[in-house]
C-alpha positions as CSV (number, residue, x, y, z in Angstrom):
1,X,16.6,32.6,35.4
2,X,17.6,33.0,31.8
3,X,19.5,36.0,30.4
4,X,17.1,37.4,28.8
5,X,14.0,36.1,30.7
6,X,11.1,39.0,30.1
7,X,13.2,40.8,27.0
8,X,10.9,41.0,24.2
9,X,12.5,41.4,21.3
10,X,12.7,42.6,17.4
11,X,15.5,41.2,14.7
12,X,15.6,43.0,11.2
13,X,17.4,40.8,8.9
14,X,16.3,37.7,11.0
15,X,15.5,35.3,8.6
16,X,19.9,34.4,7.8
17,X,23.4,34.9,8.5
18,X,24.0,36.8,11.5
19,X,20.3,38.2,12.5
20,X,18.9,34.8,11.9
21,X,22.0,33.3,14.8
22,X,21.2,36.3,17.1
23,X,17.4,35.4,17.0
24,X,18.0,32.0,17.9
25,X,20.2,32.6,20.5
26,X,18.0,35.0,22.4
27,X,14.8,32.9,21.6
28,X,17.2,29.7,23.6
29,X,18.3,32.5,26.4
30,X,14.6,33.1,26.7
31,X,13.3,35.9,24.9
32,X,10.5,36.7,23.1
33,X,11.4,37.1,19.2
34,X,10.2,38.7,16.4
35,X,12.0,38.8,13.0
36,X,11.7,40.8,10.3
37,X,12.4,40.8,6.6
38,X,11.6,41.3,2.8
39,X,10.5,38.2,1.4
40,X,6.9,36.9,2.7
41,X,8.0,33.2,1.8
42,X,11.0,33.2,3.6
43,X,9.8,35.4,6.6
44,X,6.7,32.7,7.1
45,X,9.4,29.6,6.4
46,X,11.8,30.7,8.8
47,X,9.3,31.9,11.6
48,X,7.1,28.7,11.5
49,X,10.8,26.6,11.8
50,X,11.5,29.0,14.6
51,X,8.6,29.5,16.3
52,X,8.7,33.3,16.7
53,X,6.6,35.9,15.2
54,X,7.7,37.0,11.3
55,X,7.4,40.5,9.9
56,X,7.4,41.1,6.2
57,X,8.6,44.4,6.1
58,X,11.7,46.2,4.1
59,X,13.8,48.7,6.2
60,X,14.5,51.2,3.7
61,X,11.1,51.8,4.0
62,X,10.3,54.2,6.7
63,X,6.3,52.8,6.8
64,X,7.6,49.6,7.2
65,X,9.9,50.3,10.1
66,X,7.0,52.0,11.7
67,X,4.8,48.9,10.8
68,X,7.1,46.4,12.1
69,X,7.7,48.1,15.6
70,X,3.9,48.5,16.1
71,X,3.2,45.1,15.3
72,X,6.1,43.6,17.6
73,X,4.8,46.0,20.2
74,X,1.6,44.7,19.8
75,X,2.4,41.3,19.5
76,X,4.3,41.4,22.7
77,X,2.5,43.7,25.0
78,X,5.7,45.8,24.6
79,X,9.2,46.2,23.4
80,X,12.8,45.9,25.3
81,X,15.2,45.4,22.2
82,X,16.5,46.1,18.6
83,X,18.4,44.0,16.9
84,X,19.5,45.7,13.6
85,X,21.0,43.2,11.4
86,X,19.5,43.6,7.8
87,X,22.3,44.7,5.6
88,X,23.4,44.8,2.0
89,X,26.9,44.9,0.2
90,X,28.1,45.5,-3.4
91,X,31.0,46.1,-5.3
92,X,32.4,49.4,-6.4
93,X,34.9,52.2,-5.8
94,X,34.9,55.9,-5.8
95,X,35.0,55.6,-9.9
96,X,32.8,52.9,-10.8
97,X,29.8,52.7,-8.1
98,X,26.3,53.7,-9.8
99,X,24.7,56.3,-8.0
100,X,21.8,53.8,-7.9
101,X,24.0,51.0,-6.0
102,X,25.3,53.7,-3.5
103,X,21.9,54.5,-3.0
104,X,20.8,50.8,-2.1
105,X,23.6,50.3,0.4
106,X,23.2,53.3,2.1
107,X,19.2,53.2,2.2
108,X,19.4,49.6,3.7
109,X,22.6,49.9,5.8
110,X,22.7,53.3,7.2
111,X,18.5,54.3,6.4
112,X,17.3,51.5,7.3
113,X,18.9,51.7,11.0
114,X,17.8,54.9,11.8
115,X,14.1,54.5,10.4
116,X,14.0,51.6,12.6
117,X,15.7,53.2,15.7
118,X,13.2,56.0,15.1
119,X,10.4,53.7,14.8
120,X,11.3,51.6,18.2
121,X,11.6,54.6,20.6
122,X,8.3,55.0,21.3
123,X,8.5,51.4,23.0
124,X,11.4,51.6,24.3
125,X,10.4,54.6,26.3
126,X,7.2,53.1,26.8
127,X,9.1,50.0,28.5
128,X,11.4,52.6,30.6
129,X,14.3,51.5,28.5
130,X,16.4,49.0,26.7
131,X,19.0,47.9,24.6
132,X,19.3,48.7,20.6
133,X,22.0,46.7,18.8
134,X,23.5,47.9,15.6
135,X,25.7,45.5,13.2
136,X,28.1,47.5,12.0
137,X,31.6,46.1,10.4
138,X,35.5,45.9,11.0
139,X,34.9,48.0,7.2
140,X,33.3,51.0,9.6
141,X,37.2,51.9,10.6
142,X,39.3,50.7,8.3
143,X,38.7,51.2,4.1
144,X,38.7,48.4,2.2
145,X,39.0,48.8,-1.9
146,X,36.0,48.3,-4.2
147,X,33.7,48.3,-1.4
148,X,33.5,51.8,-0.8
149,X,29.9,52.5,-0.7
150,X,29.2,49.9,2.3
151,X,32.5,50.8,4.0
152,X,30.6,54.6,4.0
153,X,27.7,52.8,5.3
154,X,29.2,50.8,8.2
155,X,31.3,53.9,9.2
156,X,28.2,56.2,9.6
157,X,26.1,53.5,11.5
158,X,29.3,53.4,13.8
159,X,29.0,57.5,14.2
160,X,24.9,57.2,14.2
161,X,25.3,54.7,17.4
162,X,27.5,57.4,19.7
163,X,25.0,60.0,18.8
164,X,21.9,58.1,19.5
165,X,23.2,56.1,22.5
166,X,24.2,60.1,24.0
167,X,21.0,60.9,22.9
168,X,18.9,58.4,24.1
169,X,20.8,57.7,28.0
170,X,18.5,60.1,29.5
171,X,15.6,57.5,28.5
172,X,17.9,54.8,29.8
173,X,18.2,53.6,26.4
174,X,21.4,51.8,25.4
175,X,22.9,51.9,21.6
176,X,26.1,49.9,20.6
177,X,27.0,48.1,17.7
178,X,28.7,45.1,16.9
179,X,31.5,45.4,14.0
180,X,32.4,41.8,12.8
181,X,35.2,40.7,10.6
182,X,34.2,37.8,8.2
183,X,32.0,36.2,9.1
184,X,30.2,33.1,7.3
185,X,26.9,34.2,6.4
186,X,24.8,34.9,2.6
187,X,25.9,38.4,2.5
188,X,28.4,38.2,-0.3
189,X,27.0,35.2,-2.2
190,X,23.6,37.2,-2.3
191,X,24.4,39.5,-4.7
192,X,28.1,38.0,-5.9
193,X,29.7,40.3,-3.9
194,X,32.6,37.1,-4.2
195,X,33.1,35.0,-7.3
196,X,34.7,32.2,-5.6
197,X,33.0,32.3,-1.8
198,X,34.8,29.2,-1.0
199,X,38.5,30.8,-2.0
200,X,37.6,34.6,-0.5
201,X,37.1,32.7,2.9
202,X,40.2,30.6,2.5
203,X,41.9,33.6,1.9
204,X,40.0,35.5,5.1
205,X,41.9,32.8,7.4
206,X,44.8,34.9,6.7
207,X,44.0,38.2,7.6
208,X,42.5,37.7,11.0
209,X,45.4,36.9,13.2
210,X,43.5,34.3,15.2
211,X,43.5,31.9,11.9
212,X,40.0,31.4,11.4
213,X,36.5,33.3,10.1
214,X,33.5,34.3,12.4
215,X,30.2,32.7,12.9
216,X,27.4,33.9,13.1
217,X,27.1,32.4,16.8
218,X,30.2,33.9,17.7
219,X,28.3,37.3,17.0
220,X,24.9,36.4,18.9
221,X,27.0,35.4,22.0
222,X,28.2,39.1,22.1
223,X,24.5,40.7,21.2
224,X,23.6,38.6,24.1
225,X,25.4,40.1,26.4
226,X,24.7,44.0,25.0
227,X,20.7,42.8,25.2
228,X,21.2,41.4,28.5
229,X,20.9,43.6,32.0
230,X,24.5,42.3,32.6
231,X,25.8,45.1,30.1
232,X,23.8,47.9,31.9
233,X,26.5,50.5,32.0
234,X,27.8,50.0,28.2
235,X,26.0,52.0,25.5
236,X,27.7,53.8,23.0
237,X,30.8,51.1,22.3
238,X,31.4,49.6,18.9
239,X,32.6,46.7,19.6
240,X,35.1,44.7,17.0
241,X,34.5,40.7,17.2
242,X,37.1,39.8,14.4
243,X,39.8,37.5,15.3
244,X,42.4,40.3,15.5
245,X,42.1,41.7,12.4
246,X,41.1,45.4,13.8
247,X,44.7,45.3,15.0
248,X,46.1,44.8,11.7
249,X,48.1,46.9,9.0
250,X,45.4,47.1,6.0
251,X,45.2,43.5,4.3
């Protein structure tokens, strides 16, 4: 039997990076996958290369959460998990952030994971449980400069995940999230984040004690095992996957 034989399954952020190697993985272990995302081309490119279902649908919106659980409810006869992946970052300290850039990372990051916790509950209850997976970052604990507004983000998904997951055990639904360190994925290059992608990982090999950066399998392999029945008594961890660098002085 494959791990997640019978989970049925819905990816934000699905279409790269990290929510794109989760949905993979699950789809491989067995699953049934939807993904969901902002651009229609992409969405339809990625799901037809796939073979899962694609969801055009933008998480800071609250009717598009709503939409896109309905429709992989629908689509599936029911839903088991939540995979909440979609994120932004931008540069920006306490001085020099625009209100409407703080405003963008928290609406994606931090909205855009509750509207779609929110939005899944219904079918989660109606499935008499399941497992809803947050990424979060190694950014959620420790500050980092000129990233402040998505280090504000990550730090209130981490708090958002211990109160839903106390919340929602009497449903016997399970929250946790997943804080990575760097990992290679689009997220910086996709709105320059990083001038020199290339160098800024180079220079990442040195602050995760371990000697390398993440992948975005290295992440899937530990949302398998939080979507999986194997992790039944976990909910409310957040978990670092970061070579180390949790366990480091600020670098």
């Amino acid at each position: 039997m494959s791990a997640l034989e019978n989970k049925k399954v819905l990816v934000t952020g699905g279409t790269s990076g990290i929510g794109r190697a989760i949905a993979e993985r699950f789809l491989a272990e067995g699953a049934q996958v939807a993904i969901m995302s902002r651009r229609a081309e992409v969405v339809e490119e990625v799901a037809n290369e796939m073979g899962v279902i694609g969801i055009v649908g933008d998480v800071a919106s609250e009717a598009d959460c709503n939409r896109a659980a309905a429709e992989a409810d629908d689509a599936f006869g029911g839903l088991t998990t939540l995979v909440n992946s979609a994120g932004v970052i931008g540069n920006g300290g306490t001085e020099d952030t625009p209100r409407e850039e703080w405003q963008r990372q928290m609406s994606i990051n931090l909205d855009g994971t509750v509207q779609m916790c929110r939005a899944a509950l219904g079918p989660l209850k109606k499935a008499s449980g399941g497992s809803i997976i947050n990424i979060s970052s190694v950014t959620g604990t420790r500050p980092f400069g000129q990233i402040t507004a998505y280090c504000v983000s990550k730090a209130a998904v981490d708090m958002y995940t211990r109160c839903a997951a106390l919340e929602l055990a009497p449903h016997n639904i399970r929250v946790n999230a997943i804080a990575p360190g760097v990992v290679v994925t689009n997220l910086h290059t996709a709105t320059n984040a990083v001038e020199d992608y290339a160098a800024f990982l180079e220079r990442s090999r040195d602050t995760h004690p371990l000697g390398f950066v993440g992948e975005g399998k290295d992440i899937a392999a530990l949302a398998l095992y939080l979507a999986s029945d194997e992790s039944r008594w976990a909910t409310g961890g957040i978990y670092p996957l970061d070579g180390g660098r949790a366990n480091m002085s600020a670098r």
